[in-house]
Structure formats: structure tokens, C-alpha cells
N, CA, C and O of each residue as an XYZ file, in Angstrom:
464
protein
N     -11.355    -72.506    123.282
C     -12.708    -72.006    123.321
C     -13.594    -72.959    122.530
O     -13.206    -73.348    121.428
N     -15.047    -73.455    123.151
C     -16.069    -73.907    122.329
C     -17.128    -73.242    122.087
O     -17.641    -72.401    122.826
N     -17.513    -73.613    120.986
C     -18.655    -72.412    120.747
C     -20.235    -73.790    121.714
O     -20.174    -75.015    121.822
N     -21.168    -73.000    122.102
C     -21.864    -73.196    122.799
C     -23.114    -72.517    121.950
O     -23.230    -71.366    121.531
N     -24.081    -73.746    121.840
C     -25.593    -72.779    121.581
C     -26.037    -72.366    122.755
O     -25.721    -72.799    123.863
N     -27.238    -70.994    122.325
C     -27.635    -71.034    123.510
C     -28.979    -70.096    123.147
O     -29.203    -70.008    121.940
N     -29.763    -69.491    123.905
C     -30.672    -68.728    123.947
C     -31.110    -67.595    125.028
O     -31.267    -67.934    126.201
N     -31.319    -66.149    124.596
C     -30.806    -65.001    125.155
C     -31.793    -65.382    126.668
O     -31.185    -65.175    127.717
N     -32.867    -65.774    126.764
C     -33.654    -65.724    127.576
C     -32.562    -66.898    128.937
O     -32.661    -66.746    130.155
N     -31.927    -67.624    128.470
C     -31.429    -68.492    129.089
C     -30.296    -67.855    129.790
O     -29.910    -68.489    130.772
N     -29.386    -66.263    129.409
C     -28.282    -66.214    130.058
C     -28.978    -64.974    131.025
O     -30.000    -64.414    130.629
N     -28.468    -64.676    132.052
C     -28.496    -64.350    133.203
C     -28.636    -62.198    132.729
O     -27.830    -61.675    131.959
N     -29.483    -61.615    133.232
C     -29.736    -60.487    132.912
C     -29.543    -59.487    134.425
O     -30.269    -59.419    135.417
N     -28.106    -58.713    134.055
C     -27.662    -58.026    134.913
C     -28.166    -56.699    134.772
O     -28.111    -56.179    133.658
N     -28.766    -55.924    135.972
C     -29.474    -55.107    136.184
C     -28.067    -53.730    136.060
O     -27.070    -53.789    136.780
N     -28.293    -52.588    135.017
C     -27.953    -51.480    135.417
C     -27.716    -51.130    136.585
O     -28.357    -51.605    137.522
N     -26.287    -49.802    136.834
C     -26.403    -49.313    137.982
C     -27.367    -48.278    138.135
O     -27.869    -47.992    139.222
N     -27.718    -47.530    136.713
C     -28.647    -46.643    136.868
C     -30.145    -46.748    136.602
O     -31.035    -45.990    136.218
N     -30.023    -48.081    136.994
C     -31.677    -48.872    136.826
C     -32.568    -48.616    135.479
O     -33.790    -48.471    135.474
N     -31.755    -48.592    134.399
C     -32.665    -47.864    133.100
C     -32.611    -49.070    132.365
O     -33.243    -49.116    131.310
N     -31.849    -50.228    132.808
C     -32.107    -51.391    131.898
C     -30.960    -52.576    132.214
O     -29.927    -52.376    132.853
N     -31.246    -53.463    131.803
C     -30.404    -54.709    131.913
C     -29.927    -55.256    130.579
O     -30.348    -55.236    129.422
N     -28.497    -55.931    131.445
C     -27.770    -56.409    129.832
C     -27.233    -58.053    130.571
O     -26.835    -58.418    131.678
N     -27.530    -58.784    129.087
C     -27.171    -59.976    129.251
C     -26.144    -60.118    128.272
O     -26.286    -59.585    127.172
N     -24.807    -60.986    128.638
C     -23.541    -60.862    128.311
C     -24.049    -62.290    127.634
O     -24.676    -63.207    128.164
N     -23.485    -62.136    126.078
C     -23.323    -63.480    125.224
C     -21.931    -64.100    125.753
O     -21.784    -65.066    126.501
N     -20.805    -63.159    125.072
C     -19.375    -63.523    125.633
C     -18.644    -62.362    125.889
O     -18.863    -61.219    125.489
N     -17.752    -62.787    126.602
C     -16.331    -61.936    126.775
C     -15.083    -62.212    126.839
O     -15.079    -63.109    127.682
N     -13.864    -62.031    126.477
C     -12.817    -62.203    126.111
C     -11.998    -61.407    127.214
O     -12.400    -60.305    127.585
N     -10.514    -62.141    127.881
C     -10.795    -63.263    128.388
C     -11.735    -63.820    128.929
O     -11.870    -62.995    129.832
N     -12.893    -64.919    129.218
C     -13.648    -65.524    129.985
C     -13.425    -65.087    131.275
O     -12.318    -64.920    131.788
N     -14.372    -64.928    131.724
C     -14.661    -64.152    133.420
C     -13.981    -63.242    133.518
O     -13.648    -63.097    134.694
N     -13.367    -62.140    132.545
C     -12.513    -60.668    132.802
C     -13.425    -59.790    133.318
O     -12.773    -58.764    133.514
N     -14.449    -59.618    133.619
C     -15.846    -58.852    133.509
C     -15.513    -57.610    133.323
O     -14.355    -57.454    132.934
N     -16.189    -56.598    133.482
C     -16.289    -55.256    133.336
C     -14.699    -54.319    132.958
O     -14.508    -53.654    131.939
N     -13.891    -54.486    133.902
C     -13.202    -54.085    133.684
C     -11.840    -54.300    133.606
O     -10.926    -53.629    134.084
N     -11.795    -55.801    132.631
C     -10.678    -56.455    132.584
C     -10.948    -56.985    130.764
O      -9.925    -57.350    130.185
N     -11.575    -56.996    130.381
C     -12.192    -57.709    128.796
C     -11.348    -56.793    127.465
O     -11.247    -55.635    127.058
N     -10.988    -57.796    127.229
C     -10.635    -57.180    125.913
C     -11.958    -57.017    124.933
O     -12.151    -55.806    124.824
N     -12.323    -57.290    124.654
C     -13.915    -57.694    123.806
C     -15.223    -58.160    124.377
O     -15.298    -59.241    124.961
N     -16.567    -57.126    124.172
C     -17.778    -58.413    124.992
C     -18.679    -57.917    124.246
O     -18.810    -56.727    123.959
N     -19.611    -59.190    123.759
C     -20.587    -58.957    123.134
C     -21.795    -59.329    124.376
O     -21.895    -60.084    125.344
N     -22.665    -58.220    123.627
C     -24.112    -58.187    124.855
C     -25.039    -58.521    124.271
O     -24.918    -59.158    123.225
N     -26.372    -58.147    124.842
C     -27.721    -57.516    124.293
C     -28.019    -57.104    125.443
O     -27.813    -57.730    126.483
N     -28.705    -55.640    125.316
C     -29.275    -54.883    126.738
C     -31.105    -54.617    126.561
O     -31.621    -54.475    125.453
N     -31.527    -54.602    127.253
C     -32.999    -53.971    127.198
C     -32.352    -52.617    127.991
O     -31.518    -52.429    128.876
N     -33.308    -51.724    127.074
C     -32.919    -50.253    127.609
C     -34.750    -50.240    127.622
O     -35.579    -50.456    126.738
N     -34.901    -49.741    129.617
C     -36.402    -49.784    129.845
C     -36.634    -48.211    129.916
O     -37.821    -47.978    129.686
N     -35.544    -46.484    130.274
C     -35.759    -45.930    130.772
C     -34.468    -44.930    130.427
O     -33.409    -45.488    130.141
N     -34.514    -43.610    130.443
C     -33.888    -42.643    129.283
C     -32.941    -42.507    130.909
O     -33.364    -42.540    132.065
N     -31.535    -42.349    130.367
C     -30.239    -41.811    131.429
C     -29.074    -42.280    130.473
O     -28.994    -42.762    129.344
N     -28.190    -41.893    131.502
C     -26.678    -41.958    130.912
C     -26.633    -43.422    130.583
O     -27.379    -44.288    131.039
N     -25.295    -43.629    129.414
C     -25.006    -45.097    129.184
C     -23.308    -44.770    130.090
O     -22.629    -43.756    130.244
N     -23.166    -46.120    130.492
C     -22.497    -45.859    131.761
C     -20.753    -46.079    130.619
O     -20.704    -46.815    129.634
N     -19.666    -45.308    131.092
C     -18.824    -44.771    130.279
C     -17.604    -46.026    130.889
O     -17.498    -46.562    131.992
N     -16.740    -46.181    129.513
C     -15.686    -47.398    129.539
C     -14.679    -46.492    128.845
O     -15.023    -46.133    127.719
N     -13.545    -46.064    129.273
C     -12.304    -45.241    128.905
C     -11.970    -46.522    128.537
O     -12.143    -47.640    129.023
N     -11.205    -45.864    127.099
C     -10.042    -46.893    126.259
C     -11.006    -47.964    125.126
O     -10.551    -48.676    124.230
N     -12.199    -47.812    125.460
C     -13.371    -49.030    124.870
C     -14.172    -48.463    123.569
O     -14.868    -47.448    123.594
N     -13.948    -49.331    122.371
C     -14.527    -48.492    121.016
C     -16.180    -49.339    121.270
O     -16.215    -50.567    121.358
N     -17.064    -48.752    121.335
C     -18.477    -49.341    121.026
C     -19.135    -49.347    119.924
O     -18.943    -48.414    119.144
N     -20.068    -50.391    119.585
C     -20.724    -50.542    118.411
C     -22.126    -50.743    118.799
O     -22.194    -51.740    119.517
N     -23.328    -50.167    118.601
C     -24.488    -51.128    118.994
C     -25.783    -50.884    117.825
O     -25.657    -50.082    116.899
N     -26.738    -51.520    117.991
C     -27.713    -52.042    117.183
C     -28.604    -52.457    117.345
O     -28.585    -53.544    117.924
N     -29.806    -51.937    116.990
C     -31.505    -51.535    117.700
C     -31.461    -53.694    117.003
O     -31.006    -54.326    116.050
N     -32.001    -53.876    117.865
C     -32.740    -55.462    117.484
C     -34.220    -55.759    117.377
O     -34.760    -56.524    116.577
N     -34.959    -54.797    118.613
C     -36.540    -54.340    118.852
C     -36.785    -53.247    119.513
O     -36.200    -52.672    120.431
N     -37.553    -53.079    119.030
C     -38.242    -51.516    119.365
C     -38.177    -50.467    118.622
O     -37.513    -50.381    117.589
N     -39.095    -49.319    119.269
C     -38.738    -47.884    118.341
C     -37.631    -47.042    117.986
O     -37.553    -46.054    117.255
N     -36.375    -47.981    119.025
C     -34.926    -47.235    119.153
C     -34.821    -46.016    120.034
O     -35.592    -45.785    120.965
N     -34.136    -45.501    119.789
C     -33.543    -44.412    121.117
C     -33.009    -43.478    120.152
O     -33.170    -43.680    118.949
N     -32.264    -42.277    120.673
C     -32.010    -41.262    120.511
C     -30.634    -41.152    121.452
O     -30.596    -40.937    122.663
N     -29.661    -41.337    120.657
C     -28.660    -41.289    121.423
C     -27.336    -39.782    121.263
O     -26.703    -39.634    120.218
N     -27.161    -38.883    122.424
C     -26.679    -37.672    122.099
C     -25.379    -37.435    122.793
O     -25.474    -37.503    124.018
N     -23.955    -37.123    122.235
C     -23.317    -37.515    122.786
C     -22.262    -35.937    122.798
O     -22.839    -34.891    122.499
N     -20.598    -35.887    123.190
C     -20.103    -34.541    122.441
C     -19.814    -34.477    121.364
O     -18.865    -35.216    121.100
N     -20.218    -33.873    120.483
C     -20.625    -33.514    118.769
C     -21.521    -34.539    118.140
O     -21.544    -34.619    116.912
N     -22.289    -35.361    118.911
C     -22.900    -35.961    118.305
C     -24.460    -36.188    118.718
O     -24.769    -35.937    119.883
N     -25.364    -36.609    117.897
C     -26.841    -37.023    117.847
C     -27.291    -37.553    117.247
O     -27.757    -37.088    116.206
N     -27.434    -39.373    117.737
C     -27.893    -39.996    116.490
C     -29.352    -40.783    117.064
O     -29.630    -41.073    118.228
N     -30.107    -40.996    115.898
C     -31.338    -42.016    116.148
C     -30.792    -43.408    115.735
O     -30.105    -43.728    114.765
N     -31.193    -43.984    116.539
C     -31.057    -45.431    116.935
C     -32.192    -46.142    116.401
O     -32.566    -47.008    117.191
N     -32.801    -46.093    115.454
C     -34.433    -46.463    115.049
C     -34.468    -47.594    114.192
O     -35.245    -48.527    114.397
N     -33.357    -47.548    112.873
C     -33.420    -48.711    112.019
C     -32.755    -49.568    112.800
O     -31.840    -49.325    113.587
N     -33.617    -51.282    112.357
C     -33.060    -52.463    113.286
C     -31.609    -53.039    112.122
O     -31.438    -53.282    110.927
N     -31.162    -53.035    112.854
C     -29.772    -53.701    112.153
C     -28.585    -53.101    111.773
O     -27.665    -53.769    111.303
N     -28.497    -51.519    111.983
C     -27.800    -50.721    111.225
C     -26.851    -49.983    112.648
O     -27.111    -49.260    113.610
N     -25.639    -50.680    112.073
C     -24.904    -50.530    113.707
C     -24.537    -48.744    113.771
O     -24.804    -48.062    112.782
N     -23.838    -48.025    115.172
C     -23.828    -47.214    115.010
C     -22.390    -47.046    116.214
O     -22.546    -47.553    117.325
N     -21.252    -46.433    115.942
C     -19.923    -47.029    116.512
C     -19.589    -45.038    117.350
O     -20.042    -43.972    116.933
N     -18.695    -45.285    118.530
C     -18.887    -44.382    119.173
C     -17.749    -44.819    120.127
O     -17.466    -46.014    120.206
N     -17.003    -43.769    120.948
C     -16.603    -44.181    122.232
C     -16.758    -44.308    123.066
O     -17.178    -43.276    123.590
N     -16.648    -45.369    123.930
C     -16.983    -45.628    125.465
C     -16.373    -44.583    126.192
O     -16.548    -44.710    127.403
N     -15.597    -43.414    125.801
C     -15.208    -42.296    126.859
C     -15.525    -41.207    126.804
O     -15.061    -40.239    127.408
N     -16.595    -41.284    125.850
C     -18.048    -39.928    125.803
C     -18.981    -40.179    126.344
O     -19.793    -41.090    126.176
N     -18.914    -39.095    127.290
C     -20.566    -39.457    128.352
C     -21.596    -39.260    127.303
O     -21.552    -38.297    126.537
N     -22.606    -40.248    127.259
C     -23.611    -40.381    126.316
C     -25.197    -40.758    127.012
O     -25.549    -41.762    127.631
N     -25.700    -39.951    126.764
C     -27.410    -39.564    127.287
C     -28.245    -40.797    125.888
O     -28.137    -41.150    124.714
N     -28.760    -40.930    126.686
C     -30.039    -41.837    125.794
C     -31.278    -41.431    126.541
O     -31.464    -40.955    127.661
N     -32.469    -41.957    125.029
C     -33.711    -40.936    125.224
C     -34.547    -41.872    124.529
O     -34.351    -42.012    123.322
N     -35.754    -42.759    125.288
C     -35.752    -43.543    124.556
C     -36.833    -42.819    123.428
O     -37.661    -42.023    123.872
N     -36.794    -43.136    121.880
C     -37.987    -43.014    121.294
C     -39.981    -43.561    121.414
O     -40.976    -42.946    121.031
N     -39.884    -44.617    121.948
C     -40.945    -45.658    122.133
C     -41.539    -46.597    122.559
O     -42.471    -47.277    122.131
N     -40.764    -46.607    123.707
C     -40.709    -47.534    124.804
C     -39.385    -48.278    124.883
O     -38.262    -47.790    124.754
N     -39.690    -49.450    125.099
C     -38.533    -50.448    125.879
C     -38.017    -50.827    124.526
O     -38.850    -51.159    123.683
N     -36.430    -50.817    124.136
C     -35.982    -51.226    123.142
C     -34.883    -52.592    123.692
O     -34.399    -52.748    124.812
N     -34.762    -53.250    122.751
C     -33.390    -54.435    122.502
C     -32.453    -54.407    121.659
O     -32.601    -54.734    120.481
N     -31.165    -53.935    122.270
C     -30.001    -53.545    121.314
C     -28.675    -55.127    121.472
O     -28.381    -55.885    122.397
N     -28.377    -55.035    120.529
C     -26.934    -55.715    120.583
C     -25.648    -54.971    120.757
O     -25.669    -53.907    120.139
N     -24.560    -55.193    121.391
C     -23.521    -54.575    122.149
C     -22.455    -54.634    121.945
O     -22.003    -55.104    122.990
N     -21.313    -54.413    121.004
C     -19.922    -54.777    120.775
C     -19.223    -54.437    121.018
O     -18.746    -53.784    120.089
N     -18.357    -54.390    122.293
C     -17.314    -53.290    123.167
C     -15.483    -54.078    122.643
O     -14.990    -55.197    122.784
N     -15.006    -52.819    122.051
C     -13.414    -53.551    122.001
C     -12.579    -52.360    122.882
O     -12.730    -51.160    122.651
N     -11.815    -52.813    123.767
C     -10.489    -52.361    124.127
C      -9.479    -52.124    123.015
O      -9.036    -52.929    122.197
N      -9.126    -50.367    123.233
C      -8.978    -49.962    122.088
C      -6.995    -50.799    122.254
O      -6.367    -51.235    121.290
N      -6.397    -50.773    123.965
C      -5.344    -51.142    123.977
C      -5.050    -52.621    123.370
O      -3.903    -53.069    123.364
């Protein structure tokens, strides 16, 4: 592996299936495993529009407001605000989880591990 500079505007921004926002993939582990082959992938998503975050069985998530007013994220036994920038907030990818945005269009960072 080489590490590569780069800039977010420069990598390729894949549109949601539930059209509420797009995520651009920094990396993923193995290289080209996509969606549902990765041991590890770091993102950043624009979340434009309040719906489900789409669910990854076996996948521990981490994410983290970068811009905006943050979201409101509500999950089973849980409800958290997403508002301070930087302050990660960790969860499973196999809880269906509703988001709501607080303030418009936010920019989060994305840390998905395969828990196998």
C-alpha cells in the first residue's frame, strides 16, 4: 500500500440508494472489496435529507459531524445528537438507524470495521 495525497472534492461522490445524500470513499481495505466485501472503509458523506442510514450486519460504525448543524441520530435504545464537530459517536451497522437532520446539509466522516 502507498499512501496517496489527495483532496475530498477530487474523489468520486456516490449517490445514496435512498437519495438523502452521497458518500465519497477515502479508502477501503481490501482495495476494490466495495460494499460488501471490506474489512475497513473510511468515508465522508454529505447527508442532504432525513431517512434511514442504510444497515451493514457484522459492521461496528464510528462517525463524526465535520460541517454543519449535525443530525439527530435515533436508533434501538438509542438517541443521540450529532452536533459537536469532532466528537465521534460509535454504534452498529445492524441497527436500523433513522437520521433527522438538525440544520440543513451536514459533512460527516465514516469509519466502518467488520466486526469478523
Amino acid at each position: 500500500m502507498t499512501l496517496e495525497r489527495f483532496t475530498l472534492q477530487d474523489l468520486p461522490a456516490t449517490p445514496w440508494k435512498n437519495g438523502g445524500g452521497t458518500t465519497r470513499e477515502i479508502v477501503c481495505w481490501p482495495p476494490g472489496s466495495g460494499l460488501e466485501g471490506f474489512w475497513w472503509r473510511a468515508s465522508v458523506a454529505t447527508i442532504d435529507a432525513p431517512g434511514p442510514f442504510s444497515a451493514f450486519e457484522g459492521v461496528d460504525r464510528t462517525i463524526l459531524l465535520l460541517e454543519g448543524a449535525g443530525v439527530l441520530l435515533t436508533g434501538e435504545g438509542f438517541s443521540h445528537w450529532l452536533d459537536t464537530p469532532h466528537q465521534p459517536f460509535d454504534f452498529s451497522g445492524d441497527t436500523p438507524v433513522e437520521c433527522s437532520l438538525i440544520g440543513g446539509t451536514t459533512t460527516d466522516f465514516n469509519l466502518m470495521s467488520r466486526r469478523a
